[in-house]
Structure formats: structure tokens, C-alpha cells
C-alpha positions as CSV (number, residue, x, y, z in Angstrom):
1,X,-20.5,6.0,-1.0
2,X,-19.1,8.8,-3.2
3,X,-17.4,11.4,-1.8
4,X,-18.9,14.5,-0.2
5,X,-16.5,16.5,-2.1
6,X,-17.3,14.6,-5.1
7,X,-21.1,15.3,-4.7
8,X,-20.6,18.8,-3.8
9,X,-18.2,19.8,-6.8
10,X,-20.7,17.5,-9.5
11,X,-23.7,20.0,-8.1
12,X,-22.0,23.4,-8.0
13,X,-20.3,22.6,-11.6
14,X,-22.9,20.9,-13.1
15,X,-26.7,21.3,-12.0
16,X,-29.2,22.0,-14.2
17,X,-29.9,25.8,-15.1
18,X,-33.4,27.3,-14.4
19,X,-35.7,26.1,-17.3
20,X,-33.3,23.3,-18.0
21,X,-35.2,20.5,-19.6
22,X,-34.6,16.6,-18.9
23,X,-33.8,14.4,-22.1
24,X,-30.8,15.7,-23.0
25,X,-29.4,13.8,-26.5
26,X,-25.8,13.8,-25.7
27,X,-23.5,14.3,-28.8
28,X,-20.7,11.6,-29.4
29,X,-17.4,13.6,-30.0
30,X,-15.3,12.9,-32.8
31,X,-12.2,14.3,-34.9
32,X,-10.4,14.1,-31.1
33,X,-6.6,12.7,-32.6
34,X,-5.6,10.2,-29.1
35,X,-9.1,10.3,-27.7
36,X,-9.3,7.6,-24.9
37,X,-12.9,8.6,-23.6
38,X,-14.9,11.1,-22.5
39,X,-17.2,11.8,-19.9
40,X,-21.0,13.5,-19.7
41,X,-23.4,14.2,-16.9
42,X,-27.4,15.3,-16.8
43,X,-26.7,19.5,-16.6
44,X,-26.1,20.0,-20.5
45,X,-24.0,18.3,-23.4
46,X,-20.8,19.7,-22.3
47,X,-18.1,16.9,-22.4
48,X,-14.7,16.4,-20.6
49,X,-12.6,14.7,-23.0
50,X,-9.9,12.4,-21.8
51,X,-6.8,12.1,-24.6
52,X,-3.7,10.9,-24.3
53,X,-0.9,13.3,-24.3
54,X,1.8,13.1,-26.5
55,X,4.5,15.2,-28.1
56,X,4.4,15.8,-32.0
57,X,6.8,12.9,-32.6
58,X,3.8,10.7,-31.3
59,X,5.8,9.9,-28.2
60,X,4.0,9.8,-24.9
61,X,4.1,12.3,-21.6
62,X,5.1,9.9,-18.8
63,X,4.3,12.7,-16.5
64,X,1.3,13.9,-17.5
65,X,0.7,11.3,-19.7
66,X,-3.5,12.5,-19.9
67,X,-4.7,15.7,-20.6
68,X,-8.5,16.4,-19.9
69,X,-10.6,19.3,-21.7
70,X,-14.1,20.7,-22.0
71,X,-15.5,20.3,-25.6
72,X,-18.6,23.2,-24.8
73,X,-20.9,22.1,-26.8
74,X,-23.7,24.8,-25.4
75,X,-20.7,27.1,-26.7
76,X,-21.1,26.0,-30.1
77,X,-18.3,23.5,-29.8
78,X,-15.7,25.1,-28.5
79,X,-12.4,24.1,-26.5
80,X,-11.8,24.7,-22.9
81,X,-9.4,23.7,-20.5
82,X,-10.5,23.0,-17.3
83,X,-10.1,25.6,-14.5
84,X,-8.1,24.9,-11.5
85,X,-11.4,23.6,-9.3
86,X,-12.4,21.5,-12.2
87,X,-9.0,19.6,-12.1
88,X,-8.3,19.6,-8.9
89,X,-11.7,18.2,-6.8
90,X,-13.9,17.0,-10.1
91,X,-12.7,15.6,-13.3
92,X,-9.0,16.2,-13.4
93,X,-6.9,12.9,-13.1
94,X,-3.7,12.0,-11.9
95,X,-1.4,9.5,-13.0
96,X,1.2,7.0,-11.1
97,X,3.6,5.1,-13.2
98,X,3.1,1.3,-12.1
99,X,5.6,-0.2,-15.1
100,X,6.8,0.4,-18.8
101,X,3.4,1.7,-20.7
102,X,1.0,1.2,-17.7
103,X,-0.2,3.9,-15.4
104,X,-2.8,4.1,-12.0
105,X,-5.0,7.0,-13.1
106,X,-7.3,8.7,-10.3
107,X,-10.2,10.8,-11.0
108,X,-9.9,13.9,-8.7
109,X,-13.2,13.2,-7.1
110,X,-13.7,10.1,-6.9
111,X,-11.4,7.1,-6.2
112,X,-14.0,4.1,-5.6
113,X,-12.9,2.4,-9.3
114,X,-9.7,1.9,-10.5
115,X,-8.9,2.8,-14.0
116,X,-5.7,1.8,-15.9
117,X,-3.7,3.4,-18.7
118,X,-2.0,0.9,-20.9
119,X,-1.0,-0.9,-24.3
120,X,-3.9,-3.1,-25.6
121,X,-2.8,-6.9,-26.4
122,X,-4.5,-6.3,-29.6
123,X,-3.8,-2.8,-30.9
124,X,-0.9,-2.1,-29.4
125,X,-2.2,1.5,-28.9
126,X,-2.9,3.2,-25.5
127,X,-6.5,2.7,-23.6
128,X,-8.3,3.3,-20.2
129,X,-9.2,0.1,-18.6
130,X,-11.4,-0.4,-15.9
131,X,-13.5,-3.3,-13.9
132,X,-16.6,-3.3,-12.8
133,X,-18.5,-6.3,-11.9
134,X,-15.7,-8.8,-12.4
135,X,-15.7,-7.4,-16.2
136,X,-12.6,-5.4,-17.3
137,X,-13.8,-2.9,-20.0
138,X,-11.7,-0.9,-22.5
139,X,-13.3,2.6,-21.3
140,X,-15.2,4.6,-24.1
141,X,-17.4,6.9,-21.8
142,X,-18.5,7.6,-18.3
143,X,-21.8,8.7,-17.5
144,X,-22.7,10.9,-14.4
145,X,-26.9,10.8,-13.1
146,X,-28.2,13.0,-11.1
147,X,-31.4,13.3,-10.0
148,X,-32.9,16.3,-8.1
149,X,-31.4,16.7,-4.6
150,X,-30.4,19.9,-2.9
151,X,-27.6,22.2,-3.2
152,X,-25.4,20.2,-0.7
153,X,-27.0,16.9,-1.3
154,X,-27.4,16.3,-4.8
155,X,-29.3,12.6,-5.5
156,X,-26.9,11.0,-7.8
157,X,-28.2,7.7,-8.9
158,X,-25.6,6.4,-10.5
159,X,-22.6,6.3,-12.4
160,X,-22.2,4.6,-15.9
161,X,-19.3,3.0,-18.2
162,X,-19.4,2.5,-21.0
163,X,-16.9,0.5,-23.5
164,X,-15.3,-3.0,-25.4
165,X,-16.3,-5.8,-22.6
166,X,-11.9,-6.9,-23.0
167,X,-12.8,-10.8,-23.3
168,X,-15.3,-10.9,-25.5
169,X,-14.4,-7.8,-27.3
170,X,-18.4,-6.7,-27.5
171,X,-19.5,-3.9,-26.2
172,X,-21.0,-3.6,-22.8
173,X,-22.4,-0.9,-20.1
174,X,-21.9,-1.2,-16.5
175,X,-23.4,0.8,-13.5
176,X,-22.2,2.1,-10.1
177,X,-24.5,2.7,-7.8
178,X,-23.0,5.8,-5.1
């Protein structure tokens, strides 16, 4: 079950605004230099992108080695850190070095999946990887349902991922229920 906190935070930061109409077409960001993924939810198109954070000589932050920001794209596109409550109880992530080039990262909010930052096999560049129903993916998106609910209790249905199924390198979409 997901967090009350979790549940709570997801509500108060993203419900849908009076007059707010279902059927939102979410916009695929792009131009993002070191994008690993991003994540959406029902409220509007604003997206938390998740990149990886490196210096200008391409070398990576082992201690903050992802940085997560709002693209507001019912702000006409524009670039927003996330505010302390954001980070902190939502969508921030924190990282723990497990070896050379591989990190535990930990949503916040929400700890029920594990997620994984480290080398691909066949790039050699950095990803988020993730398993869900005995299938690791190479993260591309997360999606965040919600359904109605009350201001305590939202109804979340479900959370999606979305990405490169790792062993048969197609793409592939797997839900969690809460």
C-alpha cells in the first residue's frame, strides 16, 4: 500500500483544479542534455524531469548524482526546481552508492520499487533501472493515476512504467497497483 504520506503529498501538489478536464495529452520532453526519465500524473502536463548530474567536463556527481526539475508546461514551458516539500515527501530522490557507477535511488514518497542508477552493458552511458513483474526495464517514464477520492484519501489506481524491457531490448509498460 502506498504511503499515507505519499497519497497525501500526490493530492495537495497535484489534484486537479476546478474545471479541470480529464484527457490530458501529455507532452514527451525533449532537448533535456542527460535526461534519464521523467515523471507525469493526471492534475496537468507539468513534468518532473529526472537527469543525471554532471559537471561540465561530463563527469558525474557521486553525491548527488540526480537532479530532479519541473518542466511547467501550463507555464509555457518553463524550468522550475522543485521546492523543499516537493523534494523532500514527493518526487525528490535520494541516492546511496552500492559500487563503482551504480547507485540505490529512493523516491521521497514512495519506497515500494527499487530503482537503480547504473552503466548500461550496451551503451555504456548512465540509466534508471527498475523491476517490476520479474522484468527489469531501462526507465523512460513513470506515470501517476488518480482517480477522484477526497482531500485526505485520494483514489490512486495505479502507478505506471514505462521503458526498454533490458532482455529483449523492446519496449514495454508495467503497472503497480497501490
Amino acid at each position: 500500500m502506498l504511503a499515507p504520506a505519499f497519497l497525501l503529498l500526490f493530492n495537495l501538489l497535484c489534484r486537479l483544479p476546478p474545471g479541470a478536464k480529464a484527457g490530458i495529452v501529455f507532452p514527451v520532453p525533449s532537448g533535456v542534455p542527460n535526461q534519464l526519465f521523467y515523471l507525469q500524473r493526471d492534475p496537468n502536463t507539468n513534468t518532473v524531469i529526472y537527469q543525471l548530474n554532471v559537471d561540465r567536463a561530463g563527469r558525474l556527481n557521486e553525491e548527488e548524482p540526480v537532479n530532479a526539475f519541473w518542466i511547467r508546461y501550463d507555464e509555457h514551458g518553463e524550468r522550475k526546481e522543485l521546492n523543499f516539500i516537493q523534494r523532500k515527501f514527493a518526487y525528490g530522490l535520494t541516492a546511496e552508492k552500492l559500487a563503482a557507477d551504480k547507485f540505490e535511488l529512493k523516491f521521497a514518497a514512495y519506497s515500494k520499487v527499487r530503482f537503480f542508477l547504473l552503466k548500461s552493458p550496451v551503451d555504456k552511458a548512465f540509466h534508471v533501472y527498475t523491476t517490476i513483474a520479474g522484468k527489469q526495464l531501462q526507465l523512460e517514464r513513470v506515470y501517476l493515476r488518480i482517480e477522484g477520492g477526497t482531500f485526505w484519501v485520494p483514489n490512486v489506481r495505479y502507478l505506471e512504467f514505462k521503458g526498454l524491457n533490458t532482455a529483449t531490448r523492446e519496449p514495454a509498460v508495467e503497472r503497480v497497483l497501490p
